[in-house]
PyMOL Python script that loads the backbone (N, CA, C, O; Angstrom):
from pymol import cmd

cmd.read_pdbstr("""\
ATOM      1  N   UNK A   1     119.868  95.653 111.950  1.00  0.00           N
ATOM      2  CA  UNK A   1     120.164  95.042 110.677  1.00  0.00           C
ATOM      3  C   UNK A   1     120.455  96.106 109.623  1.00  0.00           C
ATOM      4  O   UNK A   1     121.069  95.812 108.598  1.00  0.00           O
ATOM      5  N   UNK A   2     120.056  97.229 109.847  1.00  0.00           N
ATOM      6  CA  UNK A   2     120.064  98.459 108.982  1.00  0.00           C
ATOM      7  C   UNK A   2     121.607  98.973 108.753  1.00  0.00           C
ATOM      8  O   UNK A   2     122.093  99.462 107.733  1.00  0.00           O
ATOM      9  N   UNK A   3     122.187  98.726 109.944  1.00  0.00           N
ATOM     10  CA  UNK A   3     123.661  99.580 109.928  1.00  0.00           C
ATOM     11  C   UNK A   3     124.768  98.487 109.020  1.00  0.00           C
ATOM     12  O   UNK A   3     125.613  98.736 108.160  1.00  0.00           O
ATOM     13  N   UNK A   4     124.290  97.105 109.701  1.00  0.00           N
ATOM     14  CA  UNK A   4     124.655  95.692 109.356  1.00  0.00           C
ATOM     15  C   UNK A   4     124.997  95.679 107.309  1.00  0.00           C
ATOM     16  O   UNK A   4     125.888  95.065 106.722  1.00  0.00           O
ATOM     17  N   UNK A   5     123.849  96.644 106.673  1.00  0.00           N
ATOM     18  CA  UNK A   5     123.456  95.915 105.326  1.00  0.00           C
ATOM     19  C   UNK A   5     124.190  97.278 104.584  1.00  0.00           C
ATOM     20  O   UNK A   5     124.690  97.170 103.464  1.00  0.00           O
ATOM     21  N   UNK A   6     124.194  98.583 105.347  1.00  0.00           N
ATOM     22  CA  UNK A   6     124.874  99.666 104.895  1.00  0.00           C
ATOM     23  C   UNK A   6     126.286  99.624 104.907  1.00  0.00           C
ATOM     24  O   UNK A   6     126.892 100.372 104.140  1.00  0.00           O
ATOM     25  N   UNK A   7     126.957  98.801 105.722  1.00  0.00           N
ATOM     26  CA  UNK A   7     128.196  98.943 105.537  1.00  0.00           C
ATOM     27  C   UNK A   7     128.515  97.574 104.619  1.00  0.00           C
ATOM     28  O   UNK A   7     129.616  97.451 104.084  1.00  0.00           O
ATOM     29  N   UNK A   8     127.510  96.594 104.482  1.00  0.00           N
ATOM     30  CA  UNK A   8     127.984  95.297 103.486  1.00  0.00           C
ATOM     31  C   UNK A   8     127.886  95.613 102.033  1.00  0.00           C
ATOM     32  O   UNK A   8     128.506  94.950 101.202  1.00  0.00           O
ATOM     33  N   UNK A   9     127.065  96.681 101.692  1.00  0.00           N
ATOM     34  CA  UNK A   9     126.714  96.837 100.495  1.00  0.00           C
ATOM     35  C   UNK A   9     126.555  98.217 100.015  1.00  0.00           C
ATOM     36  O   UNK A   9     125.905  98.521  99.015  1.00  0.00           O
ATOM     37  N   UNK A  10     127.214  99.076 100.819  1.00  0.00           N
ATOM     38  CA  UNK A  10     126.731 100.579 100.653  1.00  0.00           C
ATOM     39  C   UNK A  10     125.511 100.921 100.703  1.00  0.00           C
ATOM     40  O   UNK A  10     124.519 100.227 100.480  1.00  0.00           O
ATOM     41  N   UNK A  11     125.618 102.567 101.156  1.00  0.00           N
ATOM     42  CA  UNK A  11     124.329 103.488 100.931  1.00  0.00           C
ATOM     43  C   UNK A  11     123.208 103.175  99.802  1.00  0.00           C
ATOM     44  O   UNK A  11     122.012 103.413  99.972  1.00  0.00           O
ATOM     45  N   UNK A  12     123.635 102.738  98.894  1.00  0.00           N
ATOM     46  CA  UNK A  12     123.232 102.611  97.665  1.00  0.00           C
ATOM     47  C   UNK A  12     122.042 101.563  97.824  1.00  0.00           C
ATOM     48  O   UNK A  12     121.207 101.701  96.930  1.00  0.00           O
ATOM     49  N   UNK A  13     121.809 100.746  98.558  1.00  0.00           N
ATOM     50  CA  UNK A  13     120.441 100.244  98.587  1.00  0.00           C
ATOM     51  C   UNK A  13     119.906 100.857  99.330  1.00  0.00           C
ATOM     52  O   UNK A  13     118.710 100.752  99.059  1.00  0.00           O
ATOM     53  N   UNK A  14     120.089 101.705 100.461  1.00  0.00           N
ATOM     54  CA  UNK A  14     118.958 102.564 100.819  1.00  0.00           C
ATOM     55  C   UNK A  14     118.590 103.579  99.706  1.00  0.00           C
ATOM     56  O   UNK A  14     117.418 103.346  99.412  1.00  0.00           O
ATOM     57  N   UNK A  15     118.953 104.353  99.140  1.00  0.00           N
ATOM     58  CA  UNK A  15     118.624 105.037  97.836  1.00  0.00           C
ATOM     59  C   UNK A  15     117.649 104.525  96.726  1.00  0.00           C
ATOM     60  O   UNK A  15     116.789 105.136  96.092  1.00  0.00           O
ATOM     61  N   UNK A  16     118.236 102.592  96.667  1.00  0.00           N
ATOM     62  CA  UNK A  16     117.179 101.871  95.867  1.00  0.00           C
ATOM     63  C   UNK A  16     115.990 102.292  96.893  1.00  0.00           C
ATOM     64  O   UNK A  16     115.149 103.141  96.599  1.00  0.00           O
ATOM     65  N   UNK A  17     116.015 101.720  97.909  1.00  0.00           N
ATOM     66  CA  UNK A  17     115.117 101.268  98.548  1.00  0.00           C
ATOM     67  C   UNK A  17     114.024 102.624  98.330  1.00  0.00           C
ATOM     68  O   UNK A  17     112.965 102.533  97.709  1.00  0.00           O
ATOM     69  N   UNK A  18     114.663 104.197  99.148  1.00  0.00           N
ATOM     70  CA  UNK A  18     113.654 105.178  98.731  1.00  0.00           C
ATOM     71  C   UNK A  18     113.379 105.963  97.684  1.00  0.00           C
ATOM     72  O   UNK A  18     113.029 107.133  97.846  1.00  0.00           O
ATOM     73  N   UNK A  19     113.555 105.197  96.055  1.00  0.00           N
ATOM     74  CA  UNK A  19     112.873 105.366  95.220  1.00  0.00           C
ATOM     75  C   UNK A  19     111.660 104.691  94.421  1.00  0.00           C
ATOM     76  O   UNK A  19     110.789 104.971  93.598  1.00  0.00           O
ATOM     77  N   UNK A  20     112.223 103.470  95.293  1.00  0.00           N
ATOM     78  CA  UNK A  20     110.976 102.345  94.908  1.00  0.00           C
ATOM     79  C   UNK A  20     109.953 102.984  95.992  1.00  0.00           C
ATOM     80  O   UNK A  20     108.779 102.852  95.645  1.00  0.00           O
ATOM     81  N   UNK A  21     110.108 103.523  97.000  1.00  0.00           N
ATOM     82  CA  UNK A  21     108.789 103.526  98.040  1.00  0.00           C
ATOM     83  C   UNK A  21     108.526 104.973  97.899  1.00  0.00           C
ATOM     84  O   UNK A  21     107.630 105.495  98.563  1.00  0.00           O
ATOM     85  N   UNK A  22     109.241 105.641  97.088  1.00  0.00           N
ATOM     86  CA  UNK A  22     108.404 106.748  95.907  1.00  0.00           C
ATOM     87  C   UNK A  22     107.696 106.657  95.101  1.00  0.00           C
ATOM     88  O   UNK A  22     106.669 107.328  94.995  1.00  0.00           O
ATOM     89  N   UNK A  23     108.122 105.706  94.252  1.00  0.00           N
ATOM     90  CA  UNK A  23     107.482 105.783  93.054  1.00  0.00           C
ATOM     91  C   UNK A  23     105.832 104.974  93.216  1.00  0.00           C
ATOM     92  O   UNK A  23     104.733 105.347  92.805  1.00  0.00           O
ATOM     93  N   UNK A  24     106.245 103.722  94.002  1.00  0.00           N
ATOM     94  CA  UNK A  24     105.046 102.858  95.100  1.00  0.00           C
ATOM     95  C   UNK A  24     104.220 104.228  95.460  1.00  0.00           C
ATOM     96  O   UNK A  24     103.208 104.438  94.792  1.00  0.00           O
ATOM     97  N   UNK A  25     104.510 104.977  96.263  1.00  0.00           N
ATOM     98  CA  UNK A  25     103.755 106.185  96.827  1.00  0.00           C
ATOM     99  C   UNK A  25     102.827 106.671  95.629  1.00  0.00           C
ATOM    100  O   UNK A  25     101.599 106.600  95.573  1.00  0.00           O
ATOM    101  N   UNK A  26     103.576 107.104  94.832  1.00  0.00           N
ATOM    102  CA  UNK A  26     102.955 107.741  93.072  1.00  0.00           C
ATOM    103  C   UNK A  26     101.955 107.234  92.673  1.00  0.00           C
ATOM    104  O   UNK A  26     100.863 107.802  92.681  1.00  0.00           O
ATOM    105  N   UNK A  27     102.285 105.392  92.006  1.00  0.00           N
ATOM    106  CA  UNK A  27     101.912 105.301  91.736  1.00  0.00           C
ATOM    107  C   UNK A  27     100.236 105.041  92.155  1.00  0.00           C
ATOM    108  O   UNK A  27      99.293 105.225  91.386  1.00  0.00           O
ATOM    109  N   UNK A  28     100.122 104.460  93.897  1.00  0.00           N
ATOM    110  CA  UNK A  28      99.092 103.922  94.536  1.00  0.00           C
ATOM    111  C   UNK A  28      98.186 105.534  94.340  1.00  0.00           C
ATOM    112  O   UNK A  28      97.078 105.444  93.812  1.00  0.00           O
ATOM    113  N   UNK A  29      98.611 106.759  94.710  1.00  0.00           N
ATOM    114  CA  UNK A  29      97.865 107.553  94.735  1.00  0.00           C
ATOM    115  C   UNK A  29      97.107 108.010  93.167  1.00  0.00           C
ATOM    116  O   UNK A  29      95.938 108.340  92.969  1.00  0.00           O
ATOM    117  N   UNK A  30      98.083 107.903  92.323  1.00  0.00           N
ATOM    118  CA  UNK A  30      97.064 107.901  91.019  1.00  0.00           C
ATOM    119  C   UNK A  30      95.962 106.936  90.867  1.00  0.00           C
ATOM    120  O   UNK A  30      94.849 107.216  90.422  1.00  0.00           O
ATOM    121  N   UNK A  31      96.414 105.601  91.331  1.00  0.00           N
ATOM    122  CA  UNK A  31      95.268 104.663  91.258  1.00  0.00           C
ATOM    123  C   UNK A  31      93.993 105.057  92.012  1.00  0.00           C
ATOM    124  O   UNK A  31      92.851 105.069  91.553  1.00  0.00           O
ATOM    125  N   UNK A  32      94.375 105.363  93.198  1.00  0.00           N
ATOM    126  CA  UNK A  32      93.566 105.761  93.738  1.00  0.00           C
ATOM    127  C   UNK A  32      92.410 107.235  93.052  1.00  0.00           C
ATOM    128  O   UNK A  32      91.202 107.232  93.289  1.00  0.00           O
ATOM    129  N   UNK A  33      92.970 108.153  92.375  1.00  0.00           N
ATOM    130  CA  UNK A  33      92.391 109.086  91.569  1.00  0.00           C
ATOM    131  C   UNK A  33      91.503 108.700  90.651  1.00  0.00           C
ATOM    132  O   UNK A  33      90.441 109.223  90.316  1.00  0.00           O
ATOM    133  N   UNK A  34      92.372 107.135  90.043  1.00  0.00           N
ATOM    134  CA  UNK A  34      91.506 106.802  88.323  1.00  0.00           C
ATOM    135  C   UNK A  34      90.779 106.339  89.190  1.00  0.00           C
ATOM    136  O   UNK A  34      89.670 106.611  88.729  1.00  0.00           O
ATOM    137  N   UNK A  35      90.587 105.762  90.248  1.00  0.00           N
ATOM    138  CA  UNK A  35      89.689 104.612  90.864  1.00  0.00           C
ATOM    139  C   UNK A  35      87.961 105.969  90.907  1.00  0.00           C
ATOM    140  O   UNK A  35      86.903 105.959  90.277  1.00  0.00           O
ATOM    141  N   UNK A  36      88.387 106.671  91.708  1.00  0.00           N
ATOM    142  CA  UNK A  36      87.336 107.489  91.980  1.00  0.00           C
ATOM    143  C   UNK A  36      86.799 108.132  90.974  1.00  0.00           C
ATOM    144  O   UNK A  36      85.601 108.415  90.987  1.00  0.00           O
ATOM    145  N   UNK A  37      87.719 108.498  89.819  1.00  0.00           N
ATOM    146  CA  UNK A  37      87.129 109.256  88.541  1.00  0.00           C
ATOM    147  C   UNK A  37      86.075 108.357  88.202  1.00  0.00           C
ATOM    148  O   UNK A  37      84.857 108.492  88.313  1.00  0.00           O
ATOM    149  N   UNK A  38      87.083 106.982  87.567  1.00  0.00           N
ATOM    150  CA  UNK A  38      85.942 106.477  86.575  1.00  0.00           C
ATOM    151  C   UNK A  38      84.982 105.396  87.212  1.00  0.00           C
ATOM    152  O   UNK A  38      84.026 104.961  86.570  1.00  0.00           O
ATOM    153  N   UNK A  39      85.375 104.822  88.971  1.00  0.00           N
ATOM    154  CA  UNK A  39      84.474 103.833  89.154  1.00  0.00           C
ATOM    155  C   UNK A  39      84.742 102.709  89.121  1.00  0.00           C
ATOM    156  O   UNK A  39      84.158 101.879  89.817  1.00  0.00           O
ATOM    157  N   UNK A  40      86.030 102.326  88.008  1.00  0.00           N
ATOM    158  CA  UNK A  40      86.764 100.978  88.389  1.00  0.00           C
ATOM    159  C   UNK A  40      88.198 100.561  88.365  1.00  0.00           C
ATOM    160  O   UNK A  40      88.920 101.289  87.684  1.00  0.00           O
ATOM    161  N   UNK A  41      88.712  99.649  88.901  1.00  0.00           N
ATOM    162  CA  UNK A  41      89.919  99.127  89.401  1.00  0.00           C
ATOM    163  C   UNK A  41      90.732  99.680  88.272  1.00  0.00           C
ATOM    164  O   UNK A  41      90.328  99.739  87.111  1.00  0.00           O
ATOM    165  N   UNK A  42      92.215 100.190  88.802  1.00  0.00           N
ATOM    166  CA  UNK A  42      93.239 100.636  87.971  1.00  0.00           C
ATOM    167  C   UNK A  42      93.546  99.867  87.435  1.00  0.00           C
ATOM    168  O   UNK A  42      94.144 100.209  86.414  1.00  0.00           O
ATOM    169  N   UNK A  43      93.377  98.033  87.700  1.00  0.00           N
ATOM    170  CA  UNK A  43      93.896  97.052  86.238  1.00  0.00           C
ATOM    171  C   UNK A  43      92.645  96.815  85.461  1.00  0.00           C
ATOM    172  O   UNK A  43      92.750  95.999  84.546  1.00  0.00           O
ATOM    173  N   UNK A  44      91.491  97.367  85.649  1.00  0.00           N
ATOM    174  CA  UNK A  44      90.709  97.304  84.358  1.00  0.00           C
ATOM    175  C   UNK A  44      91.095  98.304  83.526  1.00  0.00           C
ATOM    176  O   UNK A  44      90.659  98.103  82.392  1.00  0.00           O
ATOM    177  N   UNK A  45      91.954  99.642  83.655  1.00  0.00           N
ATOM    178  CA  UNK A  45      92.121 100.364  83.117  1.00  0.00           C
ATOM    179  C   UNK A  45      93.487  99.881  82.488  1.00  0.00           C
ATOM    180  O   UNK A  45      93.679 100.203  81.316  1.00  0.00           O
ATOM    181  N   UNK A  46      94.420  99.173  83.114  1.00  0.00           N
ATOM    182  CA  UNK A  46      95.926  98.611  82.725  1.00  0.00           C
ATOM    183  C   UNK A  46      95.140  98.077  81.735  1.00  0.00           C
ATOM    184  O   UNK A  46      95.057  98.748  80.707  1.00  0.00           O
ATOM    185  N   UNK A  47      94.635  97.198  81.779  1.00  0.00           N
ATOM    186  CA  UNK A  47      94.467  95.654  81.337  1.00  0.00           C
ATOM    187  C   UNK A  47      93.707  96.777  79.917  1.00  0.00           C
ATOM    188  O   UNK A  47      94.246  96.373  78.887  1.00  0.00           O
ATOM    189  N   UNK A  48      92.992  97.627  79.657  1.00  0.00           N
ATOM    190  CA  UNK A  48      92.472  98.087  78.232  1.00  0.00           C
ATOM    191  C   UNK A  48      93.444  98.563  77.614  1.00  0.00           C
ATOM    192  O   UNK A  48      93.259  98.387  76.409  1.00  0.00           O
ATOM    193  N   UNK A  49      94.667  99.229  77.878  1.00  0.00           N
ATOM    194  CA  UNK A  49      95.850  99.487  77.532  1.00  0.00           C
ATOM    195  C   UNK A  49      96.633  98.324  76.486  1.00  0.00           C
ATOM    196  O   UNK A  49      97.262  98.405  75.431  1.00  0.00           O
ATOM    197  N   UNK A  50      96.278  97.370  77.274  1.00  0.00           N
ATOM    198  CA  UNK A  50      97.577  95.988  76.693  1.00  0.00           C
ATOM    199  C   UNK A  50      96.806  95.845  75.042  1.00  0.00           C
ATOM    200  O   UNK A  50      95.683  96.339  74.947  1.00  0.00           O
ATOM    201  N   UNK A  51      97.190  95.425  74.247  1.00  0.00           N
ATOM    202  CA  UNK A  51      98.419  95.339  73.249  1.00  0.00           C
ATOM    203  C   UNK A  51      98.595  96.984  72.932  1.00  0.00           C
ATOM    204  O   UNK A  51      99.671  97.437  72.540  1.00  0.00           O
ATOM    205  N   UNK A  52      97.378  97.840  73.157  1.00  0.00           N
ATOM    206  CA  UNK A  52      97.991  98.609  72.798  1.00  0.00           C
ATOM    207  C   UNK A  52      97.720  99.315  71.088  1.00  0.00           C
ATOM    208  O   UNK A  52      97.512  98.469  70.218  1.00  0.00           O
ATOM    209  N   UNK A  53      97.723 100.097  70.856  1.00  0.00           N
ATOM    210  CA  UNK A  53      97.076 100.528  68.982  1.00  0.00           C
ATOM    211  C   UNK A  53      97.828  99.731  68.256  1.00  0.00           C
ATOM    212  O   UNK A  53      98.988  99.589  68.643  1.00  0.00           O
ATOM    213  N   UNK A  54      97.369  98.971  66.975  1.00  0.00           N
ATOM    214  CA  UNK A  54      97.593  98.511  66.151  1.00  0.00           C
ATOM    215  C   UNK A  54      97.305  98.806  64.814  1.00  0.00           C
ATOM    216  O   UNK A  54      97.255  98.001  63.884  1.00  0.00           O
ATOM    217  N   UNK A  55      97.108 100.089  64.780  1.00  0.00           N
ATOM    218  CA  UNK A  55      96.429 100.642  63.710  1.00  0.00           C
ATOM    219  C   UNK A  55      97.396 101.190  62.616  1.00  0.00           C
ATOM    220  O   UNK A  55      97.019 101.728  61.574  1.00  0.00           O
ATOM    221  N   UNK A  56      98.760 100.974  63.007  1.00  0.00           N
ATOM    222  CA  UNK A  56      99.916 101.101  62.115  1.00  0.00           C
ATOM    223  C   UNK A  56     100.586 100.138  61.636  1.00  0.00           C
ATOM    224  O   UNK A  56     101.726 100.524  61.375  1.00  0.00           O
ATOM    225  N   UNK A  57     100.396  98.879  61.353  1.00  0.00           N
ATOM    226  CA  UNK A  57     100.319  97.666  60.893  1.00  0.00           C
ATOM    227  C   UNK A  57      99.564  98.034  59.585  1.00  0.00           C
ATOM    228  O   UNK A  57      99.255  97.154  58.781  1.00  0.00           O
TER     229      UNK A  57
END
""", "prot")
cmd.dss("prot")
cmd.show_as("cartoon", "prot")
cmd.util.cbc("prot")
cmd.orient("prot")
């Protein structure tokens, strides 16, 4: 199916394809870092992020 989708649509989605399963790579291993630093899940750490400073309002 691989040769099948390269010649229907060009190289160019394999290229998508291995930057998303880079950046996937990246990002899981940082999670994995904050996970061990601080002790809990990388979306408790997302999730304190969201809205975000408001202190310039």
């Amino acid at each position: 199916m691989g040769p099948a989708v390269a010649v229907k649509y060009s190289s160019a989605i394999f290229l998508i394809a291995t930057i998303a399963i880079v950046l996937q790579v990246l990002f899981n291993l940082e999670a994995i870092r904050y996970t061990l630093y601080t002790g809990e899940p990388i979306y408790g750490g997302i999730m304190r992020l969201k809205p975000g400073c408001r202190s310039g309002w």
